[in-house]
C-alpha positions in Angstrom: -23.4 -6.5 5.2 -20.4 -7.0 2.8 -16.7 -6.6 3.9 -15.5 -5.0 0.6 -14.1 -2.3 1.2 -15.9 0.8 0.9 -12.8 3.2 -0.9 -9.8 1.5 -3.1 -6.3 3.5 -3.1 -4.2 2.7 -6.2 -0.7 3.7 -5.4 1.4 3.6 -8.8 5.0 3.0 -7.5 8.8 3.4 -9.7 11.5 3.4 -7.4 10.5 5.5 -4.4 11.5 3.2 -1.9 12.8 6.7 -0.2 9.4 7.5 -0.1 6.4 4.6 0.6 7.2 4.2 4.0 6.0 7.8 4.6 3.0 7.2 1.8 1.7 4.1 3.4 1.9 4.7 7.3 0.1 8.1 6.7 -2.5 6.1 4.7 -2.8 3.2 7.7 -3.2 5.7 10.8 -6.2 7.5 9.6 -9.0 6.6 11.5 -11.1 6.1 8.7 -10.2 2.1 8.1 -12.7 0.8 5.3 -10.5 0.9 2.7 -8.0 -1.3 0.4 -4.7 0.2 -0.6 -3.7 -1.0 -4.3 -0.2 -1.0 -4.9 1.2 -1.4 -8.5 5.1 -2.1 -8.7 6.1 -0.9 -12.8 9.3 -3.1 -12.8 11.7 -1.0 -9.9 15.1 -1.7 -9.4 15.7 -0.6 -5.7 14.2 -1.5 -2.5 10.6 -0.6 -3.0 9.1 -4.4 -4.2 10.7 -5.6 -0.3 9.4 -2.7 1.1 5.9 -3.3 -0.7 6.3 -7.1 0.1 6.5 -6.4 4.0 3.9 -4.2 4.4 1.2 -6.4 2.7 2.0 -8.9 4.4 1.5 -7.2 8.0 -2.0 -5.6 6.5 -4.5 -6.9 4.5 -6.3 -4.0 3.4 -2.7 -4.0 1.1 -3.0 -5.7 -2.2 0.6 -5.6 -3.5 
């Protein structure tokens, strides 16, 4: 059996560092877990790449 993961999530993200925290903890408590989260940073100037940073590395279904 492979351990791919069975659904990718491709989060496109331009400063809305007000707003991933909310995005990505509703995505990690669902109790469906075979899945990857994609995140792709287009260049942001505020918090969000930190934000983005820290969460991928406490979860590694997050590819940041």
């Amino acid at each position: 059996m492979s351990n791919k993961p069975l659904i990718s999530i491709i989060i496109p993200v331009y400063n809305k560092a007000r707003y991933i925290k909310k995005c990505l903890n509703s995505l990690l408590n669902q109790s469906f877990t075979n899945f990857e989260i994609v995140i792709v940073n287009d260049g942001s100037t505020d918090n969000s790449g930190m934000l983005l940073e820290t969460y991928a590395a406490e979860d590694s279904r997050i590819v940041y």
